[in-house]
N, C-alpha and C positions, 0 to 999 in steps of 0.2 A: 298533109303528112310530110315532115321533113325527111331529108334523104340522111339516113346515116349509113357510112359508110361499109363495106364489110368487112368482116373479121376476116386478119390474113394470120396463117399460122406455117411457116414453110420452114425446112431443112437449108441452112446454108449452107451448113458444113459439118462433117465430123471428123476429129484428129486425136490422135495419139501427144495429149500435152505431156507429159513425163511419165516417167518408168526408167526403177531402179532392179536390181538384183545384187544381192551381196551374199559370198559363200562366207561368210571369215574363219570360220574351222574347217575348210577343205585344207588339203584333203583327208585326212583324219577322222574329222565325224564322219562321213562317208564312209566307215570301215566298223559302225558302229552297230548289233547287229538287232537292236531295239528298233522299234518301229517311232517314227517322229509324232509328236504333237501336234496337231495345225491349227493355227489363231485368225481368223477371217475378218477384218473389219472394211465398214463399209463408210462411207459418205456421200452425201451431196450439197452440193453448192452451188445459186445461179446467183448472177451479176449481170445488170448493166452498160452494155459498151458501146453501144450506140444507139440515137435516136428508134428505138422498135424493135432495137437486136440485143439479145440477150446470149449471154455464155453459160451453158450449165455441165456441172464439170462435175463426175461421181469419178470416187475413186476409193480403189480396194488396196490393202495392206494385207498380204499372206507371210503371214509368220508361222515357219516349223521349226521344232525343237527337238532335242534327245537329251532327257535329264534337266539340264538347265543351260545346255549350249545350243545357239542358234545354230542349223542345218543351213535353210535359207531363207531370207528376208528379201520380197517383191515389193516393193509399191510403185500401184500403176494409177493415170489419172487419163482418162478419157474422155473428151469433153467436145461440144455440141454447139456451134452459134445457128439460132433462131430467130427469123423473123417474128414476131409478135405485136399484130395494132389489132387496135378495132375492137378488144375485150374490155369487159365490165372486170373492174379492179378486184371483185372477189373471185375470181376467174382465174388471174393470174399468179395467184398460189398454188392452187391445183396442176394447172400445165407447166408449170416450171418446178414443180415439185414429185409430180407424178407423169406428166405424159411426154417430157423430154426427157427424163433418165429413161424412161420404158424402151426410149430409142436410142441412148448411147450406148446401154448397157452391154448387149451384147457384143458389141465393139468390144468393150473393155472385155469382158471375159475370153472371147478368142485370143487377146491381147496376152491376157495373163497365162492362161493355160500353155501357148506357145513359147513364150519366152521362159517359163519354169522348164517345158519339155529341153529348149534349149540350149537348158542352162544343166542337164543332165539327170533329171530327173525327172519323174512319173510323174505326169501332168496332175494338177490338181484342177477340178473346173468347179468354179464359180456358181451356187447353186439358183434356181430364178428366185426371183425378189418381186415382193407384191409391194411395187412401191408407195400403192395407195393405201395401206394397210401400215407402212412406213412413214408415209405424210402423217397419216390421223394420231399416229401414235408420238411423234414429234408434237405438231398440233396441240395435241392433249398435256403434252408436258410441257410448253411455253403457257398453258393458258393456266396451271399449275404452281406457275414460278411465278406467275404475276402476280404479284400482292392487291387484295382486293380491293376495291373504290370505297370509300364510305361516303 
């Protein structure tokens, strides 16, 4: 029986890579007596940065509105380096797709909801995210976009 070696999957780190807030109609819209719009988007992305360490970086954009003027505008980016050896290749879409954001995530929304509270206004929190249900549905649509073999 050869010896392979074991799967290693560890936390290296997690940080706060960027985060912005921008009022650009304070103070003004602030005086506006409508309730705002909020536009929530999300991402992920993992990369490469060293030999078995990978960076997986989700990040949110919250956009409020009133009428058609931005209130506030967040984007935050949260992001993760991972050990990762010792997995079978089809393995490694799923963990860096699903089981590393499951662990930055939360980061990030404490992240957001604090810096919107104070930045002056009522928190908004970040709703949970079923990122495997996010993979599959990505997944589904690259295998979509691929034009078929003949």
């Amino acid at each position: 029986m050869a010896d392979t070696p074991n799967p290693v999957f560890q936390i290296q780190r997690v940080y706060l890579k960027e985060v912005s807030l921008e009022q650009p109609n304070s103070p003004a819209i602030l005086l506006e007596p409508e309730q705002p719009t909020v536009d929530i988007q999300l991402g992920v992305n993992a990369s490469p940065v060293a030999d078995g360490m990978f960076e997986v970086v989700v990040t949110a954009t919250v956009h409020t509105k009133v009428k058609d003027k931005t209130v506030f505008l967040v984007e935050a980016s949260q992001a993760g380096i991972f050990e990762i050896r010792n997995l079978p290749q089809e393995q490694m879409g799923p963990i860096m797709g699903i089981a590393c954001p499951q662990i930055v995530y939360p980061y990030l929304r404490g992240n957001v909801a604090d810096l919107i509270q104070r930045g002056g206004f009522p928190p908004v929190h970040l709703s949970e995210i079923n990122f495997q249900a996010m993979y599959e549905q990505q997944q589904a649509g690259q295998s979509e976009a691929a034009p078929a073999v003949q």
